[in-house]
N, C-alpha and C positions, 0 to 999 in steps of 0.2 A: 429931669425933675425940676418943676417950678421951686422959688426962695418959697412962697407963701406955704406950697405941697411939704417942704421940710420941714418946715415950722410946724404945721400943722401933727406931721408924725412926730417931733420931740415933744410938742404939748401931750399928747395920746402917750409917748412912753412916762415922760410924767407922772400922768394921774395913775397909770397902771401901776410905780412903783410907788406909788402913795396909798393904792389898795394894796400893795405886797403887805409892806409896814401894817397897814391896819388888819390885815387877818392873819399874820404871824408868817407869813414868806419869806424863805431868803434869795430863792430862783424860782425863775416861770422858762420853762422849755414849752416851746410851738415849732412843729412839725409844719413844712407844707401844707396848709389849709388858707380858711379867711380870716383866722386868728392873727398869723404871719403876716398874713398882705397889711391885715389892719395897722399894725403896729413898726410895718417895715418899709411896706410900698412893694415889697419884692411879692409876685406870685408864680404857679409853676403848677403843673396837676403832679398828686402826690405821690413818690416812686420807692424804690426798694433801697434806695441809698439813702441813708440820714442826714437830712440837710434841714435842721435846728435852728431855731433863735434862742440866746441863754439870756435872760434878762434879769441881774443882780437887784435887790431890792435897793441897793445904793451902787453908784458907781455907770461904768457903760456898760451898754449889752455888746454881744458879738455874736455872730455866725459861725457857726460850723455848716463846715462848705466841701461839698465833693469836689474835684478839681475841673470837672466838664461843668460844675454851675458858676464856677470861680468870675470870670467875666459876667456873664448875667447878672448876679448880686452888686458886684461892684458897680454895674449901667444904672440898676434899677433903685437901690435903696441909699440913702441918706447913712446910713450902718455900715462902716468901713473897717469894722474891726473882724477881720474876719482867723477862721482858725480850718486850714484847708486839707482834707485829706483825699490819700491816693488810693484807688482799689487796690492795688498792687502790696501795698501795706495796712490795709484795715483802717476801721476808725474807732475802735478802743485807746490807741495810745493816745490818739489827739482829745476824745474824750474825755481821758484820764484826767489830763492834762488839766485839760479849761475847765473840769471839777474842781481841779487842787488851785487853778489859778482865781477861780472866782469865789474861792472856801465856803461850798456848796458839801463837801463830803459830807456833816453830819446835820445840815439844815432842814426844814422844809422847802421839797420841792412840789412844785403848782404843775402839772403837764396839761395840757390839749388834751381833753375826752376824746377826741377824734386818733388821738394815735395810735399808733397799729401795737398789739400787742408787744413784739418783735424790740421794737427799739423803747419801748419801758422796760423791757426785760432788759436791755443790752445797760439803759439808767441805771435799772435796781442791783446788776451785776457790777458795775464799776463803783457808785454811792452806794454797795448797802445799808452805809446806818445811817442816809437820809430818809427821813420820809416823806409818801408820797400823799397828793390830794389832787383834786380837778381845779380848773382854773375858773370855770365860771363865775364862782362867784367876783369874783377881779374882771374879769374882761365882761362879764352878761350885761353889768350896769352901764358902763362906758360906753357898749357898742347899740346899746338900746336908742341911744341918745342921736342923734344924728347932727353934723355939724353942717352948715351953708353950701360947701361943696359936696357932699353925700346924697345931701336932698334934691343939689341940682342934679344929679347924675339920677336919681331915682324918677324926679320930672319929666328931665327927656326919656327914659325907658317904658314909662309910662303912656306918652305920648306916643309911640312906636307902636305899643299894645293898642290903645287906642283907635289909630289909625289904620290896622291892621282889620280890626274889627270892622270899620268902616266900610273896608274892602271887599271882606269876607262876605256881605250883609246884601252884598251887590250878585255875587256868583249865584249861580246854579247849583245848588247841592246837591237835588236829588239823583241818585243813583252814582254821586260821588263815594267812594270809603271814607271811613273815618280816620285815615292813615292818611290817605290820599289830602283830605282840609286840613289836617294838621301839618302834614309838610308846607302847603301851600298860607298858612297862619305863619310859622320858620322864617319860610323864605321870605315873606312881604318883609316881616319887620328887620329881617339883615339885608333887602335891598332900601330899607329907608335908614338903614345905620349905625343897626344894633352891630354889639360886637357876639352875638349870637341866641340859642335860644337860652332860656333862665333854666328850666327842667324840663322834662319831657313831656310834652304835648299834651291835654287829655282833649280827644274829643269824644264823646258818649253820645249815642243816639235810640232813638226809641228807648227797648226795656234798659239798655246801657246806662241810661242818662238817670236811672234809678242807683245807681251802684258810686258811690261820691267819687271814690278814686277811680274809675275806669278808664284804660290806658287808649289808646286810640288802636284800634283792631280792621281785624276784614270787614265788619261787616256795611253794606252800604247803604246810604240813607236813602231810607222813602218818603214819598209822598203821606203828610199827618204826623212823620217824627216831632217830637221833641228833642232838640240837639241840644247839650251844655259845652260850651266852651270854653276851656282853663289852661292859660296859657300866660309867657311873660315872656320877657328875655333882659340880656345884658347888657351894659352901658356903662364903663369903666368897671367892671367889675358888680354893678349894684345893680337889683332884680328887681324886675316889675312882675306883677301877679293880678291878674284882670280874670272874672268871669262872666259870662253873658249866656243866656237861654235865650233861643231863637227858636221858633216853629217851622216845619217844611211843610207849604201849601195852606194849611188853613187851622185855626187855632179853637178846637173847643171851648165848649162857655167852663166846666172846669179845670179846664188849664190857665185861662183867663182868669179865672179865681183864686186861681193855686198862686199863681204871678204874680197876681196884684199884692196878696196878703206877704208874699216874700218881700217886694219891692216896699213895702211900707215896715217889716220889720229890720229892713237893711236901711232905710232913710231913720229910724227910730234908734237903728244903734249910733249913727252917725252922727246925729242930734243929741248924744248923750256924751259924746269924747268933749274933756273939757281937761285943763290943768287940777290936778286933786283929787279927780271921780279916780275908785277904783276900778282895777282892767274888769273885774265880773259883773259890774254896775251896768257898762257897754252890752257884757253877753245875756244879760238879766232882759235888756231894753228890747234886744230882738227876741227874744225865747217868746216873752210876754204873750205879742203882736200873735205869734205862731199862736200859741197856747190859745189864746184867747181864741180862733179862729176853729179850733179842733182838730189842731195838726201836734200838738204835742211834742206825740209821740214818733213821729216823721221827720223830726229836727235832730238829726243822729250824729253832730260832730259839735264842736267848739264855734264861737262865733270868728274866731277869728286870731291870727298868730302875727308875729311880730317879723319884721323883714327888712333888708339892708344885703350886704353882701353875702348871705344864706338867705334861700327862701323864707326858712323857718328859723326863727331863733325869739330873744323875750320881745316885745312883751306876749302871752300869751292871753289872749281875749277868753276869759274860760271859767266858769263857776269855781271859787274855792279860790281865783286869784286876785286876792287882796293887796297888792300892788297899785300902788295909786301912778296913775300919766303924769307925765310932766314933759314940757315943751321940747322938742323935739323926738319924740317918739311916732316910728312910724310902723302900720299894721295893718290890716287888712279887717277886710268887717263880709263875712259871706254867710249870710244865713240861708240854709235849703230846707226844701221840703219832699220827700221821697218815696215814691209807694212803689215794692216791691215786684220787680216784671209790670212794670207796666212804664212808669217815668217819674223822672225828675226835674228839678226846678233850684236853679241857684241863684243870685246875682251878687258878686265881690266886685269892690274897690280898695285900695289903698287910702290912707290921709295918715296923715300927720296935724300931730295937736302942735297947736300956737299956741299965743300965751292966751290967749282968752276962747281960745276954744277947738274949731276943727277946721283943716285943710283937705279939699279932696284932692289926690292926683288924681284920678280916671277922668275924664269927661265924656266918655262912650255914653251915649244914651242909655235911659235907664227904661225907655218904652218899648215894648215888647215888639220883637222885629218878628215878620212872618216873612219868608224865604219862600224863592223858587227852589 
């Protein structure tokens, strides 16, 4: 781990024990997730043994550590204080322990929404007279934020999406599956670098491409499809998330239509991200364009969701959220339009606000591609 990489995690525990303080915390336990990675550098996909970060609102944090991750943590994080348990003996005693040693028994405790029922029960069994709360509100705002190296890491992931598209835009689709493009969307971007893909692939085609989340299936594309394309991947851990509509063979004058009114309500929200604006202000900016258009009621999700090392996380582009942007905030902006069994019609990018305004990462063409 780089001196700048440590630094940059003490600052991040920091401000985290500076929200403990100001919303009444005495510990913040994280579980295995990107809560952990965020705050530690250590990551791991999440398994049946408890392997915890305990972060005191004064003082150092530590680990709790199975003793098959005990090397690992030690390679990976800046966090040396570790408290190691054996299967053979359990992890209640050591538990116990770094409760009573960090005098957590009757405080507020903050956990990870993500953790498994199992080991908050195993918490609320050994602390019962602490109480318990979610940690979002302490880490949502922090991690919304993105710092110089987060952004580069999201840049290059981006660029990978990107490129990939490029590639894609070049093949023969028809009579490909949509299982079949999605693998081959995978592979391009971890043969240009990624360290793999972000989520699981969607590619929709024909009536498919009406259905916003549809997963990449049997069926194969034909000739006059409408194909959506929603895909990203990883790059140190941080996710790209690109969507693009392409035609196979030849593109209707309403589909043409349908397109254009999306691509101008996606350039309309992008034009409205600034320092200040609220996040609904962005989803107001694209609705509008739709509405205006008489698509309304065929704009059936959020403009758009906040992204870093979770697809989805704040800020949420979405009526009702009053949330104002501030510079470094990075999110997605995808407005669709959808008529049911028949087709759809998306286009997503990522940006990120500057100080005076908007940054795109995508640079995939925004002109409507028609495919062999």
């Amino acid at each position: 781990m780089t001196a700048q990489r440590e630094i940059a995690l003490g600052q991040r525990l920091g401000r985290a024990q500076e929200g403990m303080r100001r919303e009444g915390v005495g510990l913040v336990v994280l579980p295995l997730g990107s809560n952990l990675r965020y705050l530690s550098g250590f990551s791991d996909e999440p398994a049946e043994r408890l392997l915890a970060l305990l972060l005191p609102a004064a003082g150092d944090p530590l680990f709790l550590v199975p003793a098959l991750y005990e090397a690992q943590v030690r390679h990976a994080s800046p966090i040396q204080e570790l408290r190691v348990w054996k299967d053979e003996e359990g992890v209640d005693g050591v538990l116990t322990q770094a409760i009573l040693e960090l005098r957590a028994e009757r405080t507020t405790i903050a956990v990870d929404e993500s953790m498994g029922s199992g080991f908050l029960l195993l918490f609320q069994r050994v602390a019962p007279r602490a109480s318990y709360r979610g940690v979002s509100a302490i880490l949502g705002p922090l991690r919304a934020t993105k710092d110089p190296e987060e952004l580069l890491a999201m840049e290059r992931a981006s660029a990978l999406a990107d490129e990939a598209f490029a590639r894609a835009s070049e093949l023969r689709i028809a009579g490909m599956t949509e299982l079949s493009l999605a693998r081959v969307l995978e592979q391009t971007m971890v043969e240009l670098g990624a360290d793999g893909a972000a989520f699981q692939t969607l590619v929709a085609s024909g009536p498919n491409s009406a259905l916003p989340h549809h997963r990449a299936g049997s069926r194969r594309i034909e000739v006059g499809d409408v194909v959506i394309l929603d895909y990203g991947c990883r790059v140190d851990g941080y996710c790209s998330d690109i969507t693009r509509t392409v035609v196979c063979g030849k593109a209707t004058d309403e589909v043409v239509r349908v397109y254009e009114t999306v691509r101008e309500a996606q350039e309309r929200a992008r034009g409205a991200v600034r320092p200040g604006v609220e996040a609904e202000d962005v989803d107001a900016a694209a609705r509008t364009v739709i509405a205006g258009a008489g698509y309304g009621d065929r704009f059936i999700h959020r403009t758009g969701h906040g992204i870093g090392l979770d697809v989805h996380e704040p800020p949420y582009i979405v009526a009702g959220n009053k949330d104002r942007l501030s510079p470094g905030m990075t999110f997605s902006i995808e407005p669709g339009i959808y008529f049911p069994n028949r087709w759809g019609i998306r286009i997503e990018d990522l940006v990120r606000v500057t100080e005076t305004g908007v940054g795109v990462l995508n640079k995939a063409t925004h002109e409507l591609q028609v495919v062999r």
